[in-house]
MARVODO-269198 format. One record per atom (N, C-alpha, C, O, CB): z, x, y. Coordinates in steps of 0.02 Angstrom, whole numbers, padded with zeros to 5 digits, always signed. Each point is the difference from the previous one (the first is absolute). Glycine has a CB too. Layout:
// MARVODO-269198
ZXY
...
***
This chain:
// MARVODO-269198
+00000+00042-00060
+00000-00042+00060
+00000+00043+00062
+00029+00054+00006
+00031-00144-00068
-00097+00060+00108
-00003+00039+00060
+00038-00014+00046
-00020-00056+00019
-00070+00072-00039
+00150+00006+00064
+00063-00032+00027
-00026+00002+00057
-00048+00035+00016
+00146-00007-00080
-00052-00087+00115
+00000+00027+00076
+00076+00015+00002
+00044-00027-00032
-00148-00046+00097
+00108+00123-00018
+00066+00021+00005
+00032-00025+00076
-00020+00025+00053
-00011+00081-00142
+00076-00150+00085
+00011+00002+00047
+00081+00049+00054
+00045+00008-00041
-00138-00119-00020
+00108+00131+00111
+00043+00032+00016
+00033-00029+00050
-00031-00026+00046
-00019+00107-00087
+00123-00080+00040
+00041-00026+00041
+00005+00035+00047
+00021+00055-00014
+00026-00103-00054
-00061+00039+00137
+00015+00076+00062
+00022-00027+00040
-00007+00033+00051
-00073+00045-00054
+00121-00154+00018
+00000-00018+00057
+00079+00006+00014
+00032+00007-00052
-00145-00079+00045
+00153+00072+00070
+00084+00018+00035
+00006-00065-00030
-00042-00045-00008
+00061+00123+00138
+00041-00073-00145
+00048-00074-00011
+00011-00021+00059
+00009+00040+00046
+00054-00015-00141
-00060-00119+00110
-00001-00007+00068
+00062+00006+00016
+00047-00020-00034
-00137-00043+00043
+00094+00098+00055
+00044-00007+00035
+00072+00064+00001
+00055+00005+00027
-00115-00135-00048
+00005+00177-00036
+00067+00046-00028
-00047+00068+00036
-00061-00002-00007
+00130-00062-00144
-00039+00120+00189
-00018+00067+00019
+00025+00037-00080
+00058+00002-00021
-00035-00011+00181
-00091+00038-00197
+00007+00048-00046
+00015+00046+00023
-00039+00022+00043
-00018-00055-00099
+00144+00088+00039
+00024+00027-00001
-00045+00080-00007
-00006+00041+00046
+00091-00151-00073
-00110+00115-00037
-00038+00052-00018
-00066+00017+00072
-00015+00052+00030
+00048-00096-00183
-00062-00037+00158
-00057-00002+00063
+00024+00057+00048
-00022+00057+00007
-00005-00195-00009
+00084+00101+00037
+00034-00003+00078
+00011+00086+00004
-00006+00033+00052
+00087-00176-00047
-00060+00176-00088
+00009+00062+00006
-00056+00037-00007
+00012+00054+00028
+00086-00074-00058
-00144+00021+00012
-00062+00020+00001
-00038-00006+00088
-00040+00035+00030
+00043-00078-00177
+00013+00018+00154
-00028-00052+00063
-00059-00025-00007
-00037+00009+00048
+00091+00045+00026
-00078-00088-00129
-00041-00031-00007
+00008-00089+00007
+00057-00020-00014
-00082+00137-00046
-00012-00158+00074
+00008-00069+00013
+00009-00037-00060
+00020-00058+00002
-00083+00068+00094
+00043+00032-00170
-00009-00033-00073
+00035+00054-00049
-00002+00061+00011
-00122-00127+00015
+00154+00038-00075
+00008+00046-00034
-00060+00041-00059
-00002+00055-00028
+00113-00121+00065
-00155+00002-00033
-00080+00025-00045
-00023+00073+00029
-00029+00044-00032
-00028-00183+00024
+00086+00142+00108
-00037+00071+00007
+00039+00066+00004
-00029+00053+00013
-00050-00120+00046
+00131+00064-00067
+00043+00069-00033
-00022+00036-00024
-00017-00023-00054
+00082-00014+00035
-00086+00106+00025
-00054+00053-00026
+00068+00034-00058
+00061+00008+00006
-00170+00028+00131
+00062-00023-00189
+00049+00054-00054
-00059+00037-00040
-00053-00024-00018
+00173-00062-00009
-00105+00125+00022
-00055+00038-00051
-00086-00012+00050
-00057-00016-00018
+00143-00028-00134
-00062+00059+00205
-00073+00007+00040
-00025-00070+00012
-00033-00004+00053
-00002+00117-00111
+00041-00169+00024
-00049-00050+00020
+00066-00060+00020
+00057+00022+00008
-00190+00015-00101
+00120-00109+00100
+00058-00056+00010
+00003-00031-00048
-00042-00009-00044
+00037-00007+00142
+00057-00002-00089
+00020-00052-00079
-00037-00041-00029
+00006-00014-00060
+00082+00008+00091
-00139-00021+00015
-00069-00047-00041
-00034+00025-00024
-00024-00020-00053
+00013-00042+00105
-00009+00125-00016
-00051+00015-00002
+00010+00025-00086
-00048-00010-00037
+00017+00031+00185
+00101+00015-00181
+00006+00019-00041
-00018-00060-00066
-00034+00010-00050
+00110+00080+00130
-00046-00145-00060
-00012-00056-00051
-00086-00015-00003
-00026+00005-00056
+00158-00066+00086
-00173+00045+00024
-00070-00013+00018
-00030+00067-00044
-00048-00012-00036
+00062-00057+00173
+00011+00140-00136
-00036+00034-00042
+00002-00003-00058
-00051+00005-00034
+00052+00045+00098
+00059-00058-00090
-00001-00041-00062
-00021-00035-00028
-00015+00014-00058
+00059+00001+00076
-00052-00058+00000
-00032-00066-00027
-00102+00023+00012
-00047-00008-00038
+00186-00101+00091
-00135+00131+00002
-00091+00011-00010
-00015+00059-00063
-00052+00006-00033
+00026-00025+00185
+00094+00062-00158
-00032+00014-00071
+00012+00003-00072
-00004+00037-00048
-00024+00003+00121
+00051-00117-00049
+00028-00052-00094
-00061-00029-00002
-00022-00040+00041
+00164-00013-00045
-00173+00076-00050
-00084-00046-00009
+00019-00081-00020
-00039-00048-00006
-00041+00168-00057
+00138-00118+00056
+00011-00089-00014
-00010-00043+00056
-00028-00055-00005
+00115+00076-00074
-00055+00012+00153
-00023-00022+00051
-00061-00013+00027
-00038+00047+00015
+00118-00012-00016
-00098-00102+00012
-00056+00003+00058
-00007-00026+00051
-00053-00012+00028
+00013+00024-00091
+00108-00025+00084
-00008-00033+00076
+00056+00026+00020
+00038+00023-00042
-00097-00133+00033
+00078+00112+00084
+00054-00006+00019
+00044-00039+00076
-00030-00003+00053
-00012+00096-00137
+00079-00106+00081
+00032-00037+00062
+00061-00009+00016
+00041-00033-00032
-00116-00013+00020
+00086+00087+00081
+00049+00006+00031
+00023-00063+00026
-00035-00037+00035
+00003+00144-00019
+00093-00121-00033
+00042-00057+00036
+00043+00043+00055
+00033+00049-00016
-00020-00139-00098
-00017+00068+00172
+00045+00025+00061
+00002-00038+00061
-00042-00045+00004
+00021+00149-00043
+00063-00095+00092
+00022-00048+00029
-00052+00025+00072
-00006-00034+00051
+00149+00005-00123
-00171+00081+00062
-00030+00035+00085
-00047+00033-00029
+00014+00053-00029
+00087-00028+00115
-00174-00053-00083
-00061+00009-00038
-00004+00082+00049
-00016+00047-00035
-00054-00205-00005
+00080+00171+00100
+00005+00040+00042
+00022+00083-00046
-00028+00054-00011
+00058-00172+00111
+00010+00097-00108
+00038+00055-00036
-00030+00063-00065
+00011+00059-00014
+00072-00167+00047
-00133+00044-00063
-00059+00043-00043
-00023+00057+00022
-00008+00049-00036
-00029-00139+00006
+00021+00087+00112
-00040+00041+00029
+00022+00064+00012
-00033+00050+00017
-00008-00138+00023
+00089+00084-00050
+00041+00096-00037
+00016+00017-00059
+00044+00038-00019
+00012-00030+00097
-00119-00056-00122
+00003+00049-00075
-00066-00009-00024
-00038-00049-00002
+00164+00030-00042
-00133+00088+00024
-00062+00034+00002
-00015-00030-00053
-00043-00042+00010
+00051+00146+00046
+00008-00102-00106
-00015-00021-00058
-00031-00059-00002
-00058-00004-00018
+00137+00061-00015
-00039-00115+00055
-00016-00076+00012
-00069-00005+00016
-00040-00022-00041
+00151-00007+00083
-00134+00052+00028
-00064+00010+00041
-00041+00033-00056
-00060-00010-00003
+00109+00027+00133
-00025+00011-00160
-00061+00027-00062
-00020-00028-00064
-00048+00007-00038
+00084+00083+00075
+00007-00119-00037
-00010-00066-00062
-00024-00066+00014
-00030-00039-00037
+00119+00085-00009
-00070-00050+00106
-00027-00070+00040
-00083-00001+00012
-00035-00049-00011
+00156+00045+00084
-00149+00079-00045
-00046+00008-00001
-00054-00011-00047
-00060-00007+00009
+00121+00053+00052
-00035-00046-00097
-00031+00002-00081
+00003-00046-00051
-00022-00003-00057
+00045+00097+00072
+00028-00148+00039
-00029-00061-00019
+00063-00007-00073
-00012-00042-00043
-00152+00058+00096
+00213+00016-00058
+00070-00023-00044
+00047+00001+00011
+00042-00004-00044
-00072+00023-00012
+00045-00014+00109
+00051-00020+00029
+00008-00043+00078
-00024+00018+00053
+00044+00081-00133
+00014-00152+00069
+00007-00049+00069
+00081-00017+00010
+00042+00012-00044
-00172-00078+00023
+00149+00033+00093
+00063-00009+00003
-00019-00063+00024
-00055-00013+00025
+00120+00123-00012
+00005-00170-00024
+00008-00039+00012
+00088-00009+00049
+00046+00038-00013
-00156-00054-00094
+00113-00021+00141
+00072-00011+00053
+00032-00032-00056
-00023-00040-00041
-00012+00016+00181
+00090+00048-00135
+00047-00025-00058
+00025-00053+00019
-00014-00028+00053
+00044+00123-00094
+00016-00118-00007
+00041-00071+00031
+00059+00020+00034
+00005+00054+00029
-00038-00129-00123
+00091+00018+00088
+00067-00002+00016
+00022+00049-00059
+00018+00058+00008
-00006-00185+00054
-00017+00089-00130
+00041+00020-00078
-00055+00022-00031
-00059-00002+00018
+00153-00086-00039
-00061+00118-00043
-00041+00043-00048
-00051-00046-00030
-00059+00012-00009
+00155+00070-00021
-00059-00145+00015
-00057-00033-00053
-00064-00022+00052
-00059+00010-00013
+00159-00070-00088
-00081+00036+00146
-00069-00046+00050
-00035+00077+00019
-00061-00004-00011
+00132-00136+00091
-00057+00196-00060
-00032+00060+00023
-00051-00003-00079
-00060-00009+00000
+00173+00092+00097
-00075-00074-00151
-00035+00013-00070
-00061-00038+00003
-00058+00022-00004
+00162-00009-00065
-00082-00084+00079
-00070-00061+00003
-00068+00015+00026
-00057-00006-00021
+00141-00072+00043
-00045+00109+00057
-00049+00004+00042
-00040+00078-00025
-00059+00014-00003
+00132-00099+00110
-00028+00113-00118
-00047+00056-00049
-00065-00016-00054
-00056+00026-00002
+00173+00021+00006
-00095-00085-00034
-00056-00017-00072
-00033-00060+00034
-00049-00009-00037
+00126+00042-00090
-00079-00055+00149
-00051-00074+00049
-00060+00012-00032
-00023+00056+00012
+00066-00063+00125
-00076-00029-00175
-00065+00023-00011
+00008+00001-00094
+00046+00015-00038
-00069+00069+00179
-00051-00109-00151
-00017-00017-00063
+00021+00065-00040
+00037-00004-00049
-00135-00083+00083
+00069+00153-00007
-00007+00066-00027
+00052+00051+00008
-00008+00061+00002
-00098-00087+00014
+00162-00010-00012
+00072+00033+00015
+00042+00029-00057
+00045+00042+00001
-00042-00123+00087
-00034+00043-00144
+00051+00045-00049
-00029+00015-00056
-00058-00021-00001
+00151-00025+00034
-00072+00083-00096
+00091+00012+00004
-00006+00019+00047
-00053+00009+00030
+00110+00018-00123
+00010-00013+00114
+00021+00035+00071
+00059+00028-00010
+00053-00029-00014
-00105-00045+00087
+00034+00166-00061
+00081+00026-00008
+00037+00018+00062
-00024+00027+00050
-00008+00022-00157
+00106-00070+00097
+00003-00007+00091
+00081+00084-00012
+00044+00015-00040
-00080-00235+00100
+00015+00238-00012
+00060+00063+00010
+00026+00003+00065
-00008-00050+00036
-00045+00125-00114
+00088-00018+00104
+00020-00006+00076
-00021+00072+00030
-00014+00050-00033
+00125-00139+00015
-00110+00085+00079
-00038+00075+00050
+00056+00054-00017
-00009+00060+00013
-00054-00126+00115
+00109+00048-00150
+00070+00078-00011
-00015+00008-00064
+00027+00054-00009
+00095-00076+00081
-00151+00004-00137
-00002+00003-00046
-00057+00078+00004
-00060+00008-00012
+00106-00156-00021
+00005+00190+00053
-00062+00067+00014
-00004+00047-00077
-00047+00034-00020
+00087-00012+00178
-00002-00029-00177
-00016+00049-00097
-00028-00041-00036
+00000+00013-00061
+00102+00054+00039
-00127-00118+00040
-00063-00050-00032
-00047+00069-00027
-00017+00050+00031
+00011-00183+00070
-00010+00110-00183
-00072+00048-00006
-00042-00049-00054
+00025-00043-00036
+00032+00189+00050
-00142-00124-00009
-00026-00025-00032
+00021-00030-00079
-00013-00056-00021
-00047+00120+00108
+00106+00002-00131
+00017+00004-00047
+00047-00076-00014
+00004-00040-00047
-00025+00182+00059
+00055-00136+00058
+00069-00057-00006
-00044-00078+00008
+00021-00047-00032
+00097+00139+00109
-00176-00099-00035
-00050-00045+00006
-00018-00025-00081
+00017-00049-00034
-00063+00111+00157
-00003+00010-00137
-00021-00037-00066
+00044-00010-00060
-00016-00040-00044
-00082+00083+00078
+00150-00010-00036
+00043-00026-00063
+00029-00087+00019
+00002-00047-00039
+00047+00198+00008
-00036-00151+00074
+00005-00076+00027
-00056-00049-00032
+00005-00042-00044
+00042+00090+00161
-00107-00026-00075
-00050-00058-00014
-00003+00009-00060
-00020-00054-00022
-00046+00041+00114
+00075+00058-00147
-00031+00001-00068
+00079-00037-00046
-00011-00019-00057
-00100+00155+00077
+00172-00142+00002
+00035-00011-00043
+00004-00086+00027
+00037-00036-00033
+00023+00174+00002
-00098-00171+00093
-00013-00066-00002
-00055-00036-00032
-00009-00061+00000
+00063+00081+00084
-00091+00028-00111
-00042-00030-00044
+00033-00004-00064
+00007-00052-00032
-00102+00090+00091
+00114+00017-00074
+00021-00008-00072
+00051-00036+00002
+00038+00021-00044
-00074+00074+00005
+00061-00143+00069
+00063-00024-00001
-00060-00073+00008
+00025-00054-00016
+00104+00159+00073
-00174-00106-00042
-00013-00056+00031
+00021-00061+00068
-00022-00057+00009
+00004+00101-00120
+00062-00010+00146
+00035-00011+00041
-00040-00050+00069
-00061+00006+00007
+00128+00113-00063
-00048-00143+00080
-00016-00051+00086
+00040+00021+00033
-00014-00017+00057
-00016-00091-00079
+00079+00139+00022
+00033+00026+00035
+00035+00062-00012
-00009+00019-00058
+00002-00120+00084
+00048+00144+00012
+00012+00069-00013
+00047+00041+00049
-00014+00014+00058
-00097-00023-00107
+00176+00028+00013
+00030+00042+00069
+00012+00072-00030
+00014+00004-00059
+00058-00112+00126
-00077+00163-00031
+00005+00057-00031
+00074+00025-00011
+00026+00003+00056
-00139+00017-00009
+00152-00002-00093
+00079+00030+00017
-00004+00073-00056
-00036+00015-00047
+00120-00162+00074
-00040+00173-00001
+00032+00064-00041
+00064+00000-00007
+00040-00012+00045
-00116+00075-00009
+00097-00042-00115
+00056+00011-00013
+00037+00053+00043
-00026+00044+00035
-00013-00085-00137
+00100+00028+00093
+00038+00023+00045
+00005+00089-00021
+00003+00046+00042
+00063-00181-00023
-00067+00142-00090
+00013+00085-00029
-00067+00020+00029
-00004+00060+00016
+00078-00061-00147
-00129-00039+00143
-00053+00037-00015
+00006+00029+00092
-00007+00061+00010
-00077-00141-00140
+00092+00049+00171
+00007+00009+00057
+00057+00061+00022
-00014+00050+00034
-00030-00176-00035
+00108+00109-00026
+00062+00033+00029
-00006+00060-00048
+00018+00051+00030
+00065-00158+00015
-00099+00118-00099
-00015+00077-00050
-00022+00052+00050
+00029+00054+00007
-00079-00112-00123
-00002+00038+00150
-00076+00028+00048
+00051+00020+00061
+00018+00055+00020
-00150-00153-00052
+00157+00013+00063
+00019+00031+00061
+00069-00066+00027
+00000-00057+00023
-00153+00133+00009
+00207-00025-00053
+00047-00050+00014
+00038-00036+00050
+00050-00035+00003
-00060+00084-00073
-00056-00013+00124
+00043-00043+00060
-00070-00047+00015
-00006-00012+00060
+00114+00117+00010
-00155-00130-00106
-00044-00013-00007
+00001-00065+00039
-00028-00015+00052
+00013+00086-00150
+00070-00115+00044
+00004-00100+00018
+00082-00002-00008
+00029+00041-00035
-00164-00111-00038
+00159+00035+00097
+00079-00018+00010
+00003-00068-00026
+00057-00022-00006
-00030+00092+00115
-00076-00109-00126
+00012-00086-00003
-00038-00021-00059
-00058+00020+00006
+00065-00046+00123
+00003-00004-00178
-00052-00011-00062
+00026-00060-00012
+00053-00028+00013
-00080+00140-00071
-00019-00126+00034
+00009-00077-00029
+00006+00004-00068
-00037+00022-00043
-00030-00077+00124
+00132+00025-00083
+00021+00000-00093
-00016-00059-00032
-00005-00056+00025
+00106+00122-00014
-00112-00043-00090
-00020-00041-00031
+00036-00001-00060
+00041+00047+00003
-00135-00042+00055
+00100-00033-00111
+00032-00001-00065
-00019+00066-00059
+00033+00025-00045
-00037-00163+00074
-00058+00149-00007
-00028+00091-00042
+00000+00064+00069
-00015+00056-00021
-00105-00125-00090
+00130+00067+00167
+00006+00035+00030
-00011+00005+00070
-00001-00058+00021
-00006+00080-00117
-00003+00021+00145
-00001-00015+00055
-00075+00031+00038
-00030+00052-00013
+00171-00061+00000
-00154-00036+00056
-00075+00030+00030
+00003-00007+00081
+00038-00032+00037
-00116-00013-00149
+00027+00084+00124
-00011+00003+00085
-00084-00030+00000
-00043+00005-00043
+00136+00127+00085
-00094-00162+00023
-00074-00045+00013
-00035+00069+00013
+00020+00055+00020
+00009-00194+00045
-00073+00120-00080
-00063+00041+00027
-00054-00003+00079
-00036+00049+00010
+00045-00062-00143
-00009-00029+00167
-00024-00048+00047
-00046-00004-00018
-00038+00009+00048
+00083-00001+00030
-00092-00023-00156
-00062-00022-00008
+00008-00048-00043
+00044-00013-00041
-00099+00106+00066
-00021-00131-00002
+00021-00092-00009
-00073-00003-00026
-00045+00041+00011
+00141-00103+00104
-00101+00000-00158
-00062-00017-00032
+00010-00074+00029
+00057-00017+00014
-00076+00103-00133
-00046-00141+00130
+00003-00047+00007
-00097-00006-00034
-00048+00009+00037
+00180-00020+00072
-00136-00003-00169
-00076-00003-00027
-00049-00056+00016
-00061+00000+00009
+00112+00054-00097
-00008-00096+00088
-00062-00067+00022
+00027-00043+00059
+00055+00015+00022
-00096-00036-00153
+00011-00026+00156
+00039-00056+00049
+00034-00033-00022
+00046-00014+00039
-00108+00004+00015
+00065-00012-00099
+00022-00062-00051
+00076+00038+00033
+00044-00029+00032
-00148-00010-00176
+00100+00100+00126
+00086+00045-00001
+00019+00004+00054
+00061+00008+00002
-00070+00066-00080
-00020-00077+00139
+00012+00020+00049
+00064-00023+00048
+00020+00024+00053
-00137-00007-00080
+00143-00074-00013
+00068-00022+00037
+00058+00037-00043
+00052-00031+00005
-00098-00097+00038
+00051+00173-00074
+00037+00041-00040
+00021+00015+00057
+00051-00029+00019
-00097+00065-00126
+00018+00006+00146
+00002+00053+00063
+00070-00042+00052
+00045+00030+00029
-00214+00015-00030
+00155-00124-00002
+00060-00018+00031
+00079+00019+00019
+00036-00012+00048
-00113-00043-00091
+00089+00107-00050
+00064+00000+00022
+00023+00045+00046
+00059+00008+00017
-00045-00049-00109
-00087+00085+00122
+00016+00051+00069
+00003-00046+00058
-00003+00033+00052
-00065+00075-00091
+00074-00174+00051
-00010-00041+00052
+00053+00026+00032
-00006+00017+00059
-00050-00117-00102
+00121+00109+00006
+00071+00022+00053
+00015+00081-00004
+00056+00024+00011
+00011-00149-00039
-00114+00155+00015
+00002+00091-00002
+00008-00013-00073
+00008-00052-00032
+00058+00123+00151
-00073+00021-00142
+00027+00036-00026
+00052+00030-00027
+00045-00017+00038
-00107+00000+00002
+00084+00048-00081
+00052+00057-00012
+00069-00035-00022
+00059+00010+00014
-00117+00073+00081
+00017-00138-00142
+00062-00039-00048
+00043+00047-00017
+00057-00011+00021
-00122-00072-00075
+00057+00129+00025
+00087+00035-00022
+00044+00020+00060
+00049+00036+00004
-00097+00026-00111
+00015-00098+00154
+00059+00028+00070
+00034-00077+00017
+00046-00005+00039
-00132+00123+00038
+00054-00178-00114
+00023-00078+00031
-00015-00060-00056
-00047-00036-00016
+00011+00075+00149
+00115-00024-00155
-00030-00068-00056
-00015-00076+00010
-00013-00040-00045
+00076+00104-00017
-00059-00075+00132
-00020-00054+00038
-00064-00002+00004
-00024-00056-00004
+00113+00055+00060
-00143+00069-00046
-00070+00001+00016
-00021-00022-00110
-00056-00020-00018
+00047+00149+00177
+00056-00120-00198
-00007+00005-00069
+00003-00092-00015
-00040-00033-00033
+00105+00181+00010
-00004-00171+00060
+00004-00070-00023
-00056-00052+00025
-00017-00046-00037
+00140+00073+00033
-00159-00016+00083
-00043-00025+00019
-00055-00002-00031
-00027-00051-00022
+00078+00069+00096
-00075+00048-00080
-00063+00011-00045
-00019-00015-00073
-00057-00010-00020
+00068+00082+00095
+00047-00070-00116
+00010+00009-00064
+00014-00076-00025
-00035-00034-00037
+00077+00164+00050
+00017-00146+00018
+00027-00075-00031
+00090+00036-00001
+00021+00055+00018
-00158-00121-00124
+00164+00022+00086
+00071+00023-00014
+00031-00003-00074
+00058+00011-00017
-00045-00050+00133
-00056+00024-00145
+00025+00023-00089
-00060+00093+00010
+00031+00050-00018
-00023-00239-00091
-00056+00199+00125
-00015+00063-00010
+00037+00052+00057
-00003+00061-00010
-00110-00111-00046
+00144+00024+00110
+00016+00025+00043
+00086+00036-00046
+00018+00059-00003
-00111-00151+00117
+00131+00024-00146
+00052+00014-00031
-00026+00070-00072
+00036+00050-00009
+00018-00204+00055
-00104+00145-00078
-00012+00048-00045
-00001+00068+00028
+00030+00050-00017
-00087-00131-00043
+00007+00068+00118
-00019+00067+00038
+00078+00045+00015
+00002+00061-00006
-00125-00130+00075
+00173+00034-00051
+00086+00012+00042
+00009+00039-00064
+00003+00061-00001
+00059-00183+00087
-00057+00076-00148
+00047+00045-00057
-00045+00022-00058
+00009-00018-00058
+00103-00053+00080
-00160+00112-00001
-00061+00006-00063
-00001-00009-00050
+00000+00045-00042
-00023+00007+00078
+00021-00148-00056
-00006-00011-00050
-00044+00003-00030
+00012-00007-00060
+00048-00026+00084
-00142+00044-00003
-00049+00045-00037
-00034+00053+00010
+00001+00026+00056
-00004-00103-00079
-00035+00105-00030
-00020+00057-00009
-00066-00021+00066
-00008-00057+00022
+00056+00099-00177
-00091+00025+00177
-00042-00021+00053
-00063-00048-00032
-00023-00045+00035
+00058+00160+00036
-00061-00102-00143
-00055-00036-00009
+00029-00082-00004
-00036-00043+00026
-00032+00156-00089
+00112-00128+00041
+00034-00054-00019
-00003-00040+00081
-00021-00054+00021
+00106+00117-00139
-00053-00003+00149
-00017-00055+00064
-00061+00014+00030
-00011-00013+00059
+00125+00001-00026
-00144+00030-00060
-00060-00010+00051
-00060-00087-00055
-00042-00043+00013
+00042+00247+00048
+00036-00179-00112
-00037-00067-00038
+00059-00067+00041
-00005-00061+00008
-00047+00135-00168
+00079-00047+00169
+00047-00082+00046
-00042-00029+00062
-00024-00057+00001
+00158+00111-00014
-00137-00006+00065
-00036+00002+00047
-00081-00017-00017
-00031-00034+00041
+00126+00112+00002
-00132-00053-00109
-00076-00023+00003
+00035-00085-00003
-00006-00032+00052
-00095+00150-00131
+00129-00143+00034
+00027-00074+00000
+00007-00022+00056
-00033-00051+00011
+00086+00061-00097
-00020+00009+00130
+00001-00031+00068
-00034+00006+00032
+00004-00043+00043
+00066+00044-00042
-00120+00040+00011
-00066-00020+00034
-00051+00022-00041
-00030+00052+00014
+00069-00046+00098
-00055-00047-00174
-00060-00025-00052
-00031+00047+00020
-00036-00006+00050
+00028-00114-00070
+00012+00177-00010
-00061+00073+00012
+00044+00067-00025
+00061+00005+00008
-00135-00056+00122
+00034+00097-00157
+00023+00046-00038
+00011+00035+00029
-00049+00025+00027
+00014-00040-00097
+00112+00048+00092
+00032+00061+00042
+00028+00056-00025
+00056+00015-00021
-00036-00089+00082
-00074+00102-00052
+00041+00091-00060
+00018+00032+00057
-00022-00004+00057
-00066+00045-00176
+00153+00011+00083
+00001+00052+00032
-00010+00065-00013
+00039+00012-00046
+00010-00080+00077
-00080+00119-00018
-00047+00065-00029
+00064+00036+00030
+00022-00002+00058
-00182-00011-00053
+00187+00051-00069
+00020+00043+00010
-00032+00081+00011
-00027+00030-00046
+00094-00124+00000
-00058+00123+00117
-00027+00053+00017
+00027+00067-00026
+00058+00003-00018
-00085-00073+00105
-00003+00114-00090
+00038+00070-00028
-00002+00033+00021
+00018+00051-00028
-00020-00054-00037
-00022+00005+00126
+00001+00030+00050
+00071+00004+00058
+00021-00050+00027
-00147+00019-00064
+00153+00094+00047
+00073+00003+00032
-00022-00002+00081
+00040-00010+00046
+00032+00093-00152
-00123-00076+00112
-00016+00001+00081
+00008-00095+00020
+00021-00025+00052
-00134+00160-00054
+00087-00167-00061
-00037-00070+00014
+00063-00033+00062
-00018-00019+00056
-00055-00006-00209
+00129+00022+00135
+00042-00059+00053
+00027+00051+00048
+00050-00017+00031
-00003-00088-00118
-00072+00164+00099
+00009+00013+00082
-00051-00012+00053
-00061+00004-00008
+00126+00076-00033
-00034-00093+00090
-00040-00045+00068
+00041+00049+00058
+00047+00039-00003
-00064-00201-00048
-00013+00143+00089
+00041+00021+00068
+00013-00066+00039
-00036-00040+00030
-00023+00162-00016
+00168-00115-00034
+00016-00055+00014
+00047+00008+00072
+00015-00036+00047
-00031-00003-00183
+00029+00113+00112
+00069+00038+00047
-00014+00059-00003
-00044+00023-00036
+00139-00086+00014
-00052+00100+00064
-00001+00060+00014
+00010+00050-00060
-00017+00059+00003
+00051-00104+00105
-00005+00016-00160
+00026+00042-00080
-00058+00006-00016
-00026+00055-00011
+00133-00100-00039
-00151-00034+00042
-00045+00007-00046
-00072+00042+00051
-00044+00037-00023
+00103-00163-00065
-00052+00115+00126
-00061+00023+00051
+00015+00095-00030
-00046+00037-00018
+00053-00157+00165
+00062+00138-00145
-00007+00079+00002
-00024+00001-00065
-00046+00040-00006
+00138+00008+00084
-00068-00091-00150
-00022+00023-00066
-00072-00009+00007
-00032+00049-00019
+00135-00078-00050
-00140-00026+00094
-00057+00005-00017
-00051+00049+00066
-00049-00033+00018
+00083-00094-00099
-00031+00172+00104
+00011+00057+00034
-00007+00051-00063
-00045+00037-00018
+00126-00088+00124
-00043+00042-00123
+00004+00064-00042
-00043+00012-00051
-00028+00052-00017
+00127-00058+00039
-00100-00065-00051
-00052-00016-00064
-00062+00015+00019
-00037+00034-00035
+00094-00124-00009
-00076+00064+00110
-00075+00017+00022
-00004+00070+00034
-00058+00021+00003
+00033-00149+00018
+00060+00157-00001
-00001+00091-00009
-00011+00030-00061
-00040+00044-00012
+00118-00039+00091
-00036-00034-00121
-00028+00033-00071
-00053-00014-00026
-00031+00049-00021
+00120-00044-00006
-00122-00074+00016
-00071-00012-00010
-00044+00021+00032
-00056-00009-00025
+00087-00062-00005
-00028+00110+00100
-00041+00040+00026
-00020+00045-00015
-00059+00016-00008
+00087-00049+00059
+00056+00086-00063
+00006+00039-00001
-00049+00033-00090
-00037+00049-00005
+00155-00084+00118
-00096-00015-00166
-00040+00009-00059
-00067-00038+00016
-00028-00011-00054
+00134+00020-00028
-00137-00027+00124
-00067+00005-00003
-00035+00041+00020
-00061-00004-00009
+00073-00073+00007
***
């Protein structure tokens, strides 16, 4: 399957990004590390995952593109476009895929900078074989904290063990496309089991509190509640659930992309 990918780049309303303000940049997408900005790092990525063939920026200041080089070079060429995001994650998502020829559609975020092709295609290839409509990426917690233990601080437990999100998202057809809902109130359920009870229901919200199942178990709960098949691909990759969220994770992933330089 040939994906469009879509990318989250837009400020939360109403909040000054911390990381931005110190940079002095207006976004946190344009924070330079390892020579280029944080999109630009994800946008190279993805142009060279051959699974990809489209791409589209969700952001709140179409303006803002115009200081990444990358963007302007993909745009040119006719694969990459941006669209004005919404208020919330899910209506920004919508307005992303609009259009007959929108999916699958794999959706990630602009900090997701140790994105690599490798981490792309093991994704798209373990949603086929799963047969999946839907898809969230996570890594076990050893596989992450072995590598690098100041890596993730927050995992989401489960009844066989504990995992960190990945920020990559599958949404394959329209039919699925209201999956995406339960970002209507943000992100970053293991920080709010309120954002867990809204989205989820309150018998999965109660499982989720005291992990009464293993992760596949609940994720077959969840295809039940919204009639469509929701896997989750476990990644093996220790880079996969770092993002630049904070200043910890901004220095680790700093470092990671010095060393991938440095061995190329």
């Amino acid at each position: 399957m040939g994906y469009h990918a879509v990318v989250m780049a837009a400020q939360r309303v109403g909040i000054v990004n911390e990381l931005a303000a110190d940079a002095g940049v207006s976004h946190k997408c344009l924070i330079e590390m390892g020579g280029k900005r944080l999109l630009e790092h994800v946008l190279d990525c993805l142009d060279h995952s051959p699974e990809i063939k489209q791409i589209t920026v969700s952001i709140d200041d179409l303006h803002v593109l115009e200081n990444v080089p990358a963007f302007r070079r993909l745009k040119e060429t006719g694969k990459a476009r941006a669209v004005q995001s919404a208020t919330d994650l899910f209506s920004s998502f919508l307005k992303a895929v609009e259009g007959t020829d929108r999916f699958p559609a794999l959706v990630t975020t602009a900090d997701n900078v140790l994105l690599t092709p490798a981490m792309v295609g093991h994704f798209c290839a373990d949603i086929e074989r799963q047969k999946a409509r839907a898809a969230v990426a996570l890594t076990e917690k050893a596989v992450l904290l072995n590598v690098y233990p100041d890596g993730q601080r927050r995992f989401h437990k489960f009844a066989d063990n504990e995992y960190s999100n990945c920020n990559l998202y599958a949404i394959v057809d329209k039919e699925t496309s209201n999956l995406a809902s339960v970002f209507q109130t943000g992100g970053q359920f293991a920080k709010s089991l309120a954002r867990v009870l809204k989205a989820f229901g309150i018998w999965n919200a109660i499982a989720y509190r005291f992990s009464l199942y293993s992760l596949d178990k609940g994720m077959e709960r969840l295809s039940k509640k919204f009639k469509t098949r929701l896997v989750a691909v476990r990644m093996p990759f220790p880079e996969a659930p770092i993002d630049v969220d904070n200043f910890r994770s901004k220095k680790l992933a700093t470092e990671i992309l010095a060393a991938r330089q440095q061995a190329a």
